[in-house]
CHARMM-style PDB file with segment names, atoms N, HN, CA, C and O in Angstrom:
ATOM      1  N   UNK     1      -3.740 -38.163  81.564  1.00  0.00      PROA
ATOM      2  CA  UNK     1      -4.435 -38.283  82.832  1.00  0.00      PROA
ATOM      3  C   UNK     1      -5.286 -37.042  83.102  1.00  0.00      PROA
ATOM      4  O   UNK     1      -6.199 -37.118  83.924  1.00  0.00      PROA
ATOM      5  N   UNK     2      -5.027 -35.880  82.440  1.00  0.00      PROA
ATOM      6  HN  UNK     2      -4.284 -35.818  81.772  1.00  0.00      PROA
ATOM      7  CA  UNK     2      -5.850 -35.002  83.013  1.00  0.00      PROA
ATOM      8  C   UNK     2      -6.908 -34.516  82.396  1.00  0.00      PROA
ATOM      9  O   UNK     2      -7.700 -33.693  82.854  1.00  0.00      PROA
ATOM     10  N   UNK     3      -6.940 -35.324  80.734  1.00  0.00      PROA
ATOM     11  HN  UNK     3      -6.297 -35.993  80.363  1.00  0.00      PROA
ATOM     12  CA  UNK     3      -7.913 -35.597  80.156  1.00  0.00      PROA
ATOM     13  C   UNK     3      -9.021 -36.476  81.261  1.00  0.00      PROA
ATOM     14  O   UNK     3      -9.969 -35.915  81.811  1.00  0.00      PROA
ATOM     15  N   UNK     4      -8.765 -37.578  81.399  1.00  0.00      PROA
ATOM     16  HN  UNK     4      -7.995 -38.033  80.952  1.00  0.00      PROA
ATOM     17  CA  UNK     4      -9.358 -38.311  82.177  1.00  0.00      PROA
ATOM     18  C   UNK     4      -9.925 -37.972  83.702  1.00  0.00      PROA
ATOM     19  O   UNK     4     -10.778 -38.392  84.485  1.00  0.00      PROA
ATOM     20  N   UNK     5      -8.884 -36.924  83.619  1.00  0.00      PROA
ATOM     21  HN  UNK     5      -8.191 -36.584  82.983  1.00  0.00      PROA
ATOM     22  CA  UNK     5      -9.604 -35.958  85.185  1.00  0.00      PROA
ATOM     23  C   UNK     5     -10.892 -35.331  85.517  1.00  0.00      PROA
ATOM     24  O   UNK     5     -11.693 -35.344  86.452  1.00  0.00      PROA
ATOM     25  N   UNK     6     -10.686 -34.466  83.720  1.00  0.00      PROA
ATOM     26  HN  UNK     6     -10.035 -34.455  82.961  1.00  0.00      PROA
ATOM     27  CA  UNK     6     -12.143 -33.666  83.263  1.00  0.00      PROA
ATOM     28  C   UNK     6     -13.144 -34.181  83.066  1.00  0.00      PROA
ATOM     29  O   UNK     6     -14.122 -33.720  83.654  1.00  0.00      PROA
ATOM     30  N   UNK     7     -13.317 -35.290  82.205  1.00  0.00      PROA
ATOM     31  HN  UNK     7     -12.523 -35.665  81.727  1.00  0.00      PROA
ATOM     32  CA  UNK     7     -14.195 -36.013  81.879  1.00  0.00      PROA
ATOM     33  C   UNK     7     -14.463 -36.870  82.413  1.00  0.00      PROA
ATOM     34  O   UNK     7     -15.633 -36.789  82.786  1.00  0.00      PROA
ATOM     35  N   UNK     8     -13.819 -38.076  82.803  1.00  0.00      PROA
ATOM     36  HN  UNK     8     -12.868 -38.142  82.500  1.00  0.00      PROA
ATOM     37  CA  UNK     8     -14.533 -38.650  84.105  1.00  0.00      PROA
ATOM     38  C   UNK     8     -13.491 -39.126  84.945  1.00  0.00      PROA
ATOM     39  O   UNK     8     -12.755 -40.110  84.869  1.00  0.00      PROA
ATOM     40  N   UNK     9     -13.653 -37.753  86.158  1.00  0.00      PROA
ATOM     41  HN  UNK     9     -14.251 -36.954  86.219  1.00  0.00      PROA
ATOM     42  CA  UNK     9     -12.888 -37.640  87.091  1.00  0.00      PROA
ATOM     43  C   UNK     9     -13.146 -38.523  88.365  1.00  0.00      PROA
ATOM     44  O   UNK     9     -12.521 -38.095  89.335  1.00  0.00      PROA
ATOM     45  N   UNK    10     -13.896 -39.639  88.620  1.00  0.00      PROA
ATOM     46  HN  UNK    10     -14.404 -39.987  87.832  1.00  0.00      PROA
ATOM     47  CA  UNK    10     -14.470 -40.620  89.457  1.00  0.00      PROA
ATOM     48  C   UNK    10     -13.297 -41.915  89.238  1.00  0.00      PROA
ATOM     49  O   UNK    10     -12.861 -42.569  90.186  1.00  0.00      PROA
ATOM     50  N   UNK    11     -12.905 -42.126  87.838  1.00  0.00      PROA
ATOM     51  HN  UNK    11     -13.259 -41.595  87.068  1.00  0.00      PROA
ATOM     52  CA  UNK    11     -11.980 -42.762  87.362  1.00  0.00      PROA
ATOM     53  C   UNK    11     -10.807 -42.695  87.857  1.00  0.00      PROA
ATOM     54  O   UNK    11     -10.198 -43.724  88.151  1.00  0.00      PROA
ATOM     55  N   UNK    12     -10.344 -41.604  88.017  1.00  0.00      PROA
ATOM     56  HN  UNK    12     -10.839 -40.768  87.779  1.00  0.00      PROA
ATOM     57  CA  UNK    12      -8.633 -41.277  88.305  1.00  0.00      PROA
ATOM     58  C   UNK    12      -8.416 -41.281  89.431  1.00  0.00      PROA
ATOM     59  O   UNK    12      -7.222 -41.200  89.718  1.00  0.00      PROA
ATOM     60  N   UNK    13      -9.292 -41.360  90.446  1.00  0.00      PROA
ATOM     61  HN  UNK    13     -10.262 -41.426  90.212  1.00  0.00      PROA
ATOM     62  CA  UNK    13      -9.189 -41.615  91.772  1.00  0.00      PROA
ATOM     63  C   UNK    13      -9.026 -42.858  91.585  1.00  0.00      PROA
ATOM     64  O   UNK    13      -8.145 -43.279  92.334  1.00  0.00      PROA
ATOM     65  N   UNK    14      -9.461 -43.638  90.938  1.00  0.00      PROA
ATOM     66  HN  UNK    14     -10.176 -43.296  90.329  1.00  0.00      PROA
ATOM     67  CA  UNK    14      -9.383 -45.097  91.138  1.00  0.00      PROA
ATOM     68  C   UNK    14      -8.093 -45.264  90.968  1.00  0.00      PROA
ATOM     69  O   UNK    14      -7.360 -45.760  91.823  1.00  0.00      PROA
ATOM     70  N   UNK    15      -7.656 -44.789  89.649  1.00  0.00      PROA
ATOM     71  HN  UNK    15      -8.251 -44.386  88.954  1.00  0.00      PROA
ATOM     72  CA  UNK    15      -5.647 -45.151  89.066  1.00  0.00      PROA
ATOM     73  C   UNK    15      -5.030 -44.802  89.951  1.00  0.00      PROA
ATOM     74  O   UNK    15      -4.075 -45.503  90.286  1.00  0.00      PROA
ATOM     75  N   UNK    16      -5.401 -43.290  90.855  1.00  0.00      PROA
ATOM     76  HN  UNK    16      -6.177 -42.721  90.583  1.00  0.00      PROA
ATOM     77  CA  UNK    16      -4.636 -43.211  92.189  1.00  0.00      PROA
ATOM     78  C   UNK    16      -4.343 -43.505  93.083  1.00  0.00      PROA
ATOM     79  O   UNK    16      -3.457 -43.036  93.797  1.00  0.00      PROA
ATOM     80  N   UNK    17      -5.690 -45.184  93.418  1.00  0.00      PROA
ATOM     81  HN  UNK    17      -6.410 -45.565  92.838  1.00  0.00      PROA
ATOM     82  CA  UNK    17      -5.724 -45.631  94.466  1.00  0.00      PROA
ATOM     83  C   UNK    17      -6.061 -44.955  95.840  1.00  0.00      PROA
ATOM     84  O   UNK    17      -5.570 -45.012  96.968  1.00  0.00      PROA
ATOM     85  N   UNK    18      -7.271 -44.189  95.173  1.00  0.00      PROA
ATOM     86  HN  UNK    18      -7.670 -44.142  94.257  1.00  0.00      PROA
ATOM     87  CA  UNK    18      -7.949 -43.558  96.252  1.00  0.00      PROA
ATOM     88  C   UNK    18      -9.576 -43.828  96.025  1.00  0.00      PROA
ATOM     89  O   UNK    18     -10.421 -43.031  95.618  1.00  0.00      PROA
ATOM     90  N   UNK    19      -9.727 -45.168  96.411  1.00  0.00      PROA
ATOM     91  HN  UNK    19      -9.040 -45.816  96.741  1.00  0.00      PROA
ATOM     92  CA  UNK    19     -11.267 -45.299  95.811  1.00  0.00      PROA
ATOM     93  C   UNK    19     -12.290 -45.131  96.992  1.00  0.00      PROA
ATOM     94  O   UNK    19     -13.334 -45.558  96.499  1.00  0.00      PROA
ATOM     95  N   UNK    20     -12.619 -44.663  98.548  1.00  0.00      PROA
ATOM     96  HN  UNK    20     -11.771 -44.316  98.949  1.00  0.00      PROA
ATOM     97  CA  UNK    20     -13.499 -43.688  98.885  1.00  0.00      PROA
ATOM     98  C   UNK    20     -13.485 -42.123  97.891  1.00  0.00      PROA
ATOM     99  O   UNK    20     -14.494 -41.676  97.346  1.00  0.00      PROA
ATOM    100  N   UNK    21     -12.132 -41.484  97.832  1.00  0.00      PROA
ATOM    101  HN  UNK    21     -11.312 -41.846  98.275  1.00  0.00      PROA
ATOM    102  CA  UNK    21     -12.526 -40.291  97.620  1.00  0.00      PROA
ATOM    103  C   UNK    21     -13.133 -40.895  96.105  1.00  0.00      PROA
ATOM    104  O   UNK    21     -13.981 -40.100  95.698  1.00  0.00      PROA
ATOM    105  N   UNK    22     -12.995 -41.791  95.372  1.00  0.00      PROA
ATOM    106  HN  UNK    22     -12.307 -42.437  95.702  1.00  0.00      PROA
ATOM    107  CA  UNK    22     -13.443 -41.902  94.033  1.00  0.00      PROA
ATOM    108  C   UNK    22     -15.121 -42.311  93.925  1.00  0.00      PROA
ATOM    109  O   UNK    22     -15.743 -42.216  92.867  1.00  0.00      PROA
ATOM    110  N   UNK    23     -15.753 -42.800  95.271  1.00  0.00      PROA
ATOM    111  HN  UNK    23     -15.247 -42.877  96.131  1.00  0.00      PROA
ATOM    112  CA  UNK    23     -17.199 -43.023  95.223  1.00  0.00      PROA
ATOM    113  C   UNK    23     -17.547 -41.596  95.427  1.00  0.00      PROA
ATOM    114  O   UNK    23     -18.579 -41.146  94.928  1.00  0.00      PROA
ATOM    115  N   UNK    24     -16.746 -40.857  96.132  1.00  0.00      PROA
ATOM    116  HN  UNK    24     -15.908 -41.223  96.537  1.00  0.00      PROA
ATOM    117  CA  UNK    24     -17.132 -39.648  96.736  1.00  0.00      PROA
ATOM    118  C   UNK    24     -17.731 -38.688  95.225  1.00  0.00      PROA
ATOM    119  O   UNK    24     -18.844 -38.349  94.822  1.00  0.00      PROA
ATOM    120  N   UNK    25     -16.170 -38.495  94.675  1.00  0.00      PROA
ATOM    121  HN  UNK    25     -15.266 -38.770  95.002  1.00  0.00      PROA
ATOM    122  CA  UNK    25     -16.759 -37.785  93.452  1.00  0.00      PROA
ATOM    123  C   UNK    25     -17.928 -38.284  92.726  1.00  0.00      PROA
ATOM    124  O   UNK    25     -18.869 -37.541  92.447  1.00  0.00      PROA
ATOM    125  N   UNK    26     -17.889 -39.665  92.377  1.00  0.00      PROA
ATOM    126  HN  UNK    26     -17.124 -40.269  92.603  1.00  0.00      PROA
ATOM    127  CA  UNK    26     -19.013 -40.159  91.718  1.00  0.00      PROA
ATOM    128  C   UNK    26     -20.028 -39.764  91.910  1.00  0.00      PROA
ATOM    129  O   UNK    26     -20.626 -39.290  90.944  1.00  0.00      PROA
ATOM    130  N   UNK    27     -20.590 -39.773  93.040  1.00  0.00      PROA
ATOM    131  HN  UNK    27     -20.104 -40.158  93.825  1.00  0.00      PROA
ATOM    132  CA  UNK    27     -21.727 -39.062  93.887  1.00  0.00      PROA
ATOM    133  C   UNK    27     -21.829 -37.351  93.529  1.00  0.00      PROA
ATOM    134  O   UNK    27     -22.924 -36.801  93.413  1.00  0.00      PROA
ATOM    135  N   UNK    28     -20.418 -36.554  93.362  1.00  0.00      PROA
ATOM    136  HN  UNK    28     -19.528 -37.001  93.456  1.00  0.00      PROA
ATOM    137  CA  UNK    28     -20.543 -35.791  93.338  1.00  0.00      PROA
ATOM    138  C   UNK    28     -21.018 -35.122  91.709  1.00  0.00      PROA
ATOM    139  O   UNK    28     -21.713 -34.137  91.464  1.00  0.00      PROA
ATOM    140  N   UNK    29     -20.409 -35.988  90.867  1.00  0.00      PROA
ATOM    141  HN  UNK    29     -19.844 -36.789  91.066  1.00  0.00      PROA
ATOM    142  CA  UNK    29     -20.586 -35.383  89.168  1.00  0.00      PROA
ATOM    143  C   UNK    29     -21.904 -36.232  88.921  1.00  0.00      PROA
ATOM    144  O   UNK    29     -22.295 -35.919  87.797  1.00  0.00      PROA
ATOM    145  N   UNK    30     -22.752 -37.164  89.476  1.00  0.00      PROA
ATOM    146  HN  UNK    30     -22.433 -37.418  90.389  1.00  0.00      PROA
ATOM    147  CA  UNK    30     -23.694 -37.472  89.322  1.00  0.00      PROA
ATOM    148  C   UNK    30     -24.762 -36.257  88.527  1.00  0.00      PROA
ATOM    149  O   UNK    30     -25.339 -36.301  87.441  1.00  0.00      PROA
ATOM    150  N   UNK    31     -24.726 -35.367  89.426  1.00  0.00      PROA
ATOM    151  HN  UNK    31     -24.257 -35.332  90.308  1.00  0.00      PROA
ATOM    152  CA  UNK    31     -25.498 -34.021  89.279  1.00  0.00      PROA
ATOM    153  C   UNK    31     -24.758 -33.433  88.384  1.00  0.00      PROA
ATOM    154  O   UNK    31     -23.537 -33.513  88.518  1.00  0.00      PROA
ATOM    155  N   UNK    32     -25.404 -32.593  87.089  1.00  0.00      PROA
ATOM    156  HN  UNK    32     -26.396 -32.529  86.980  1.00  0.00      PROA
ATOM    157  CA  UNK    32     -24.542 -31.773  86.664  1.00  0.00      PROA
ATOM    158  C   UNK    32     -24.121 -30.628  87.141  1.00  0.00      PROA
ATOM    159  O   UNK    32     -23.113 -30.312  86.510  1.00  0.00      PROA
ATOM    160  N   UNK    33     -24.397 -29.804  87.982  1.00  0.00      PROA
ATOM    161  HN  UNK    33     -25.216 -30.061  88.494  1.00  0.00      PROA
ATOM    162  CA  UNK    33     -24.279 -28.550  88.342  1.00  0.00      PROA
ATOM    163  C   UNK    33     -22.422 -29.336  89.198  1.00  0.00      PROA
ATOM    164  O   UNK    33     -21.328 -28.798  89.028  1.00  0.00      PROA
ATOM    165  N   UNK    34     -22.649 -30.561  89.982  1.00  0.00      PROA
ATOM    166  HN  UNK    34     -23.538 -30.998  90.120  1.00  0.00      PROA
ATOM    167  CA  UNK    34     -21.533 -31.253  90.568  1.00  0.00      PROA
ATOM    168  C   UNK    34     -20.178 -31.405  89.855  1.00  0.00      PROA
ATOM    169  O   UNK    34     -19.062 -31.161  90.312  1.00  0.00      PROA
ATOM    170  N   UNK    35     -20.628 -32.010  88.234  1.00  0.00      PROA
ATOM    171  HN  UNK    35     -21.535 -32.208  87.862  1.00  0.00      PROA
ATOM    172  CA  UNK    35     -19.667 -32.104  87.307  1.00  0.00      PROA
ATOM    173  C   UNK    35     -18.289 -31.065  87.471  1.00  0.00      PROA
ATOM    174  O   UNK    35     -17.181 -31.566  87.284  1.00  0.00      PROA
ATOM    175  N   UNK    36     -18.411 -29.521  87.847  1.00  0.00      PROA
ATOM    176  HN  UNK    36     -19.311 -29.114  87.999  1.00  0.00      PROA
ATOM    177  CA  UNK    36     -17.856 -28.949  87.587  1.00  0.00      PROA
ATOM    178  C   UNK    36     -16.766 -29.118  88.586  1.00  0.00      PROA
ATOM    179  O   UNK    36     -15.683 -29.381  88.063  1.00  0.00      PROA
ATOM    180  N   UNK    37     -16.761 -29.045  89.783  1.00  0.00      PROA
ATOM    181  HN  UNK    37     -17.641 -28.832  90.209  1.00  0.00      PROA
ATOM    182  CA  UNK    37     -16.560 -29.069  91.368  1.00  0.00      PROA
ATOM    183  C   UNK    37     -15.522 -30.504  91.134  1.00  0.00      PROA
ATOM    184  O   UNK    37     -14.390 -30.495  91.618  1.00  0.00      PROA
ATOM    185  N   UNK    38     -15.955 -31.519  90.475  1.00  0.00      PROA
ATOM    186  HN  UNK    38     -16.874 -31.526  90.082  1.00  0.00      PROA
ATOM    187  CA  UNK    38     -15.426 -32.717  90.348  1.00  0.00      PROA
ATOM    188  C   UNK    38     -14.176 -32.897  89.894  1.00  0.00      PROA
ATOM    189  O   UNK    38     -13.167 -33.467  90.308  1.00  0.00      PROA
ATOM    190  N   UNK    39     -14.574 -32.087  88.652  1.00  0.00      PROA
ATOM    191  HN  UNK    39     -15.394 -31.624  88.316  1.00  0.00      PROA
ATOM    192  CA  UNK    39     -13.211 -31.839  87.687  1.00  0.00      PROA
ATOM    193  C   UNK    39     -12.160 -31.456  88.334  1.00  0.00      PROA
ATOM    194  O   UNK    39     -11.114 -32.095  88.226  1.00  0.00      PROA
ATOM    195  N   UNK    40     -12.247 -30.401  89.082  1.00  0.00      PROA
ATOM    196  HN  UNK    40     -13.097 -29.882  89.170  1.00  0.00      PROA
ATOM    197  CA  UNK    40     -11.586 -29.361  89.495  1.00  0.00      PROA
ATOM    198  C   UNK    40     -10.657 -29.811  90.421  1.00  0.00      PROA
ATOM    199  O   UNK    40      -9.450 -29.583  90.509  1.00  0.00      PROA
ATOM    200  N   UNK    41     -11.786 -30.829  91.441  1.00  0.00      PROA
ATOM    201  HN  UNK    41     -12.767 -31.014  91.369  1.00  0.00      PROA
ATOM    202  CA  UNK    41     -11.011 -31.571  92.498  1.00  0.00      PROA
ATOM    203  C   UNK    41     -10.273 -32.668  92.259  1.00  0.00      PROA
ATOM    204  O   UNK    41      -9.555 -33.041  93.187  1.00  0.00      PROA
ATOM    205  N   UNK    42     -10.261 -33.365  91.125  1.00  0.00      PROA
ATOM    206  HN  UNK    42     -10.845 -33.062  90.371  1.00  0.00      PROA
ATOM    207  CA  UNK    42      -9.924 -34.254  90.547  1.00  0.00      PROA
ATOM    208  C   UNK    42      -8.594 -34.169  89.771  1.00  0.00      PROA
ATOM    209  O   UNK    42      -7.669 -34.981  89.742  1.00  0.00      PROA
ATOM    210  N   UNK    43      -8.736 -32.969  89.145  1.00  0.00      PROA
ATOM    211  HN  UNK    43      -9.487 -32.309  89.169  1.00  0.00      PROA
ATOM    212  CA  UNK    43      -7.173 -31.918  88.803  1.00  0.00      PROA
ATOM    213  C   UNK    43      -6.005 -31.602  90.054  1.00  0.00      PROA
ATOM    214  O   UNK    43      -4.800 -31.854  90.083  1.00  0.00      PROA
ATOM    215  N   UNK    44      -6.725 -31.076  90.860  1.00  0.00      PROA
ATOM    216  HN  UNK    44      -7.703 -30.871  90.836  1.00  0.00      PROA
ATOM    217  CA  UNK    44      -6.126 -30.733  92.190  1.00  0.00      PROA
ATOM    218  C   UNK    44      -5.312 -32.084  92.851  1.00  0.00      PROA
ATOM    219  O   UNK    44      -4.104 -32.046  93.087  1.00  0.00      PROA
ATOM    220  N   UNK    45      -5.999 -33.052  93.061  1.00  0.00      PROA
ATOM    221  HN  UNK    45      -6.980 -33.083  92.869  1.00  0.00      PROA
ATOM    222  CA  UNK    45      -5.402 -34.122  93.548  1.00  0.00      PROA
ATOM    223  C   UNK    45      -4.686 -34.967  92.902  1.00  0.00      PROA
ATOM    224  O   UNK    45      -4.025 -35.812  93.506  1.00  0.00      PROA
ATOM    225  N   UNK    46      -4.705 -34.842  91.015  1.00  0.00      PROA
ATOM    226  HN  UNK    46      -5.241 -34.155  90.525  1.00  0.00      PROA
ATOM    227  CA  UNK    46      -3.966 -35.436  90.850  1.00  0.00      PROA
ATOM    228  C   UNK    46      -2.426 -34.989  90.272  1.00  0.00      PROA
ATOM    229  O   UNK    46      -1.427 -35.604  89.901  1.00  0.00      PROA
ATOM    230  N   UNK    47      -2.843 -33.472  90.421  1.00  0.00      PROA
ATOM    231  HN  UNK    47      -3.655 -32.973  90.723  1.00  0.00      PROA
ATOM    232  CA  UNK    47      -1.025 -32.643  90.774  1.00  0.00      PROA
ATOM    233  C   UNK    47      -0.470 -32.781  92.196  1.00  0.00      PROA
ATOM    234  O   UNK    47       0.715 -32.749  92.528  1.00  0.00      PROA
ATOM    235  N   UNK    48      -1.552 -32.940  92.974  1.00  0.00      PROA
ATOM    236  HN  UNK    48      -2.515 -32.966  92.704  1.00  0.00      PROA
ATOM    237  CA  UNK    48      -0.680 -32.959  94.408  1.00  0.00      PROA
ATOM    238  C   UNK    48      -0.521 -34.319  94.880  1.00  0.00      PROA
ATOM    239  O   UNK    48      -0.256 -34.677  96.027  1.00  0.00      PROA
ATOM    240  N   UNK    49      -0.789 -35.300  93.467  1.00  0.00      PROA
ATOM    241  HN  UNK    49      -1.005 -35.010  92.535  1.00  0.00      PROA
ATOM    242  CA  UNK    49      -0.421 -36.974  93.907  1.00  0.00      PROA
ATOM    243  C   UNK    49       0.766 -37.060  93.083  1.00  0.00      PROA
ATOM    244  O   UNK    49       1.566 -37.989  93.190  1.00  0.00      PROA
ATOM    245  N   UNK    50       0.981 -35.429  91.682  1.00  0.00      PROA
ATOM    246  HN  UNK    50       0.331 -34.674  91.595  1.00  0.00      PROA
ATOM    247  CA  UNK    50       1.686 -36.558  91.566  1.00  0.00      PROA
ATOM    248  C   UNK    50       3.480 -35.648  91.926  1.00  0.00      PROA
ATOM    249  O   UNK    50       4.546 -36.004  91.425  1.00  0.00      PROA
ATOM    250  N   UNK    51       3.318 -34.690  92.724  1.00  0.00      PROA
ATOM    251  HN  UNK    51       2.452 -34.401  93.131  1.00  0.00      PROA
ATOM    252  CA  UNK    51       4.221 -34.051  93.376  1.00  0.00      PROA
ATOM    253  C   UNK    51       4.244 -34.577  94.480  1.00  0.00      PROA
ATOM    254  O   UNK    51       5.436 -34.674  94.771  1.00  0.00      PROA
ATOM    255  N   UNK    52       3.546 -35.039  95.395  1.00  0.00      PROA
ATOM    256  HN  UNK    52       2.578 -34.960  95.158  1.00  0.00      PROA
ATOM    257  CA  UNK    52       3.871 -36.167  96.815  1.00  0.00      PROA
ATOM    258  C   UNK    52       4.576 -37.310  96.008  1.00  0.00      PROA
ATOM    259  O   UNK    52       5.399 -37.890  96.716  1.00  0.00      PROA
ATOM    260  N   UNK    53       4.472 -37.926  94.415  1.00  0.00      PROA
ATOM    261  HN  UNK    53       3.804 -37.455  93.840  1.00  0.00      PROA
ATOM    262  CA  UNK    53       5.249 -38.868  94.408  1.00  0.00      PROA
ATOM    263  C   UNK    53       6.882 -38.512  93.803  1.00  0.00      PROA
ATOM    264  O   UNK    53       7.866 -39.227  93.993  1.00  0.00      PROA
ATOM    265  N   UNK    54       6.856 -37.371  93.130  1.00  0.00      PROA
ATOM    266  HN  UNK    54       6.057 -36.790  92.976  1.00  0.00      PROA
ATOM    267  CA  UNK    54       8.088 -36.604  93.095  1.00  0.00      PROA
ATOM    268  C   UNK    54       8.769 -36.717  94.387  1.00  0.00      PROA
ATOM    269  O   UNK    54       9.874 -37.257  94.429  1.00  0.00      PROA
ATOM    270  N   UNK    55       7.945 -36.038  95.951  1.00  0.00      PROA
ATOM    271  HN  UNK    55       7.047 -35.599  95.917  1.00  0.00      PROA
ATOM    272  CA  UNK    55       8.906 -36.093  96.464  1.00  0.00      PROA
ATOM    273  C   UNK    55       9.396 -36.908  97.334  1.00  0.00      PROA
ATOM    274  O   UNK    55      10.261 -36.761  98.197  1.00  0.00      PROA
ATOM    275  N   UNK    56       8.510 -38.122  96.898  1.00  0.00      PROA
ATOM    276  HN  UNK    56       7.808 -38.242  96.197  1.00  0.00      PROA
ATOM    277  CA  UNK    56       8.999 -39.669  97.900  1.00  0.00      PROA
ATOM    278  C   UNK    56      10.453 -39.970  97.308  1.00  0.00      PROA
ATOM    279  O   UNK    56      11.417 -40.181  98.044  1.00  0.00      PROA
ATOM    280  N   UNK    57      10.564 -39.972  95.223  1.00  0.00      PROA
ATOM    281  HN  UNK    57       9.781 -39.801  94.625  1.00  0.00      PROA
ATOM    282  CA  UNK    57      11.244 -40.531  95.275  1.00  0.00      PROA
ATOM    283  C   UNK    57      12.720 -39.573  95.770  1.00  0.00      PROA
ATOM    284  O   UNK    57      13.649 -40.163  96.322  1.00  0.00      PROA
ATOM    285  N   UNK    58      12.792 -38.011  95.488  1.00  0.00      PROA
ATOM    286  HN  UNK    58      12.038 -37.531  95.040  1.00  0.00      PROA
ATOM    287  CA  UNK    58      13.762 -37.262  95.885  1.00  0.00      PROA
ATOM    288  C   UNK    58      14.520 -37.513  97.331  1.00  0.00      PROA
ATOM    289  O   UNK    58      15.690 -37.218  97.577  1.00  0.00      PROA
ATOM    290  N   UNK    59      13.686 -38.055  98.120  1.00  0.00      PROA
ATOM    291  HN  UNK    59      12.736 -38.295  97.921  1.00  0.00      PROA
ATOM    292  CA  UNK    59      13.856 -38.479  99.317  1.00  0.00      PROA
ATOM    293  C   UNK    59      14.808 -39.893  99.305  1.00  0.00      PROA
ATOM    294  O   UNK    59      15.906 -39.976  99.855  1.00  0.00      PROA
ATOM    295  N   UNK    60      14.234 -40.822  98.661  1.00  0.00      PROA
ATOM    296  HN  UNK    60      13.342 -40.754  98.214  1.00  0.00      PROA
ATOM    297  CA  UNK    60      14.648 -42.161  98.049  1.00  0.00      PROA
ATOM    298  C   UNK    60      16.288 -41.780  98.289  1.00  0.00      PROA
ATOM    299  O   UNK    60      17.091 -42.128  99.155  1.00  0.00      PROA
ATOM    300  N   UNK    61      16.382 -40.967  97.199  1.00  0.00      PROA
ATOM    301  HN  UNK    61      15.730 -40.684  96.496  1.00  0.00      PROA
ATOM    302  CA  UNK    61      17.448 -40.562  96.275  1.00  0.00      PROA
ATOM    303  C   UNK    61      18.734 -39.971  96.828  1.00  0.00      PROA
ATOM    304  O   UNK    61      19.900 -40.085  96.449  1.00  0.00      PROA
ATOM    305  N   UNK    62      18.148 -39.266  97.894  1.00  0.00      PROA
ATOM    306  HN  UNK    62      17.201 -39.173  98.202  1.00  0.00      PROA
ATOM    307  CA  UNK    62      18.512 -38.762  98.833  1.00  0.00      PROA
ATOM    308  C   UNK    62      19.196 -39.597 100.185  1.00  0.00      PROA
ATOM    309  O   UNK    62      20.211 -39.246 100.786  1.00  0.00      PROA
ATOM    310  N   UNK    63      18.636 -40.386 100.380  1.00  0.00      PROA
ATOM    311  HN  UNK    63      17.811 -40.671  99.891  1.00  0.00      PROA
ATOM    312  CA  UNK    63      19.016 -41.636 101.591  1.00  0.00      PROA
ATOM    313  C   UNK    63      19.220 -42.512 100.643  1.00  0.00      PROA
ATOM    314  O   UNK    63      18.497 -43.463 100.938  1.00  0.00      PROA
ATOM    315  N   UNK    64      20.017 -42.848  99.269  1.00  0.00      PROA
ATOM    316  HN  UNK    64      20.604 -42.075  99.029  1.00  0.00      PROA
ATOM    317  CA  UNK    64      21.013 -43.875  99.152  1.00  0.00      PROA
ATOM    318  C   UNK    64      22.180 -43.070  98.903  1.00  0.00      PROA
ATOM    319  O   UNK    64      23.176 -43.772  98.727  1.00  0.00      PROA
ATOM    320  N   UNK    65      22.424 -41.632  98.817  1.00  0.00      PROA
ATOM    321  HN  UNK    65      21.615 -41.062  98.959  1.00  0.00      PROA
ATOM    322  CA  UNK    65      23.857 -41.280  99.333  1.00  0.00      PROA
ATOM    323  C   UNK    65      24.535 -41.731  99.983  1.00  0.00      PROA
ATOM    324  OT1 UNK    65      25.624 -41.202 100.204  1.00  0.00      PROA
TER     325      UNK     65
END
C-alpha cells in the first residue's frame, strides 16, 4: 500500500474509502511540482487510517471482556 501511496496516491484514498479527499489529491498530483505534497499526504493518512483502525479494533476487544 505504500507503494501505491507514492506513485499514485489519488488511488489509496479510494481503498480507504475516502473518495473527496481522493479527487482532492488528484487535482493535486495533476501538477508535478503537486506530485510531491501528494505522496506525502497520502503516506500520512494512510498510517493514521491504519492506526485509527488498530484502535477501533483494541477497543472491540476491550468491550467483549
Amino acid at each position: 500500500m505504500i507503494f501505491l501511496c507514492i506513485f499514485i496516491p489519488f488511488l489509496s484514498f479510494f481503498f480507504m474509502g475516502k473518495p473527496f479527499q481522493g479527487i482532492l489529491c488528484l487535482l493535486l498530483q495533476i501538477t508535478l511540482i503537486g506530485w510531491l505534497p501528494a505522496s506525502l499526504w497520502a503516506v500520512f493518512v494512510y498510517f493514521s487510517y491504519k492506526l485509527d483502525k488498530q484502535h477501533k479494533e483494541l477497543l472491540e476487544a476491550q468491550n467483549k471482556d
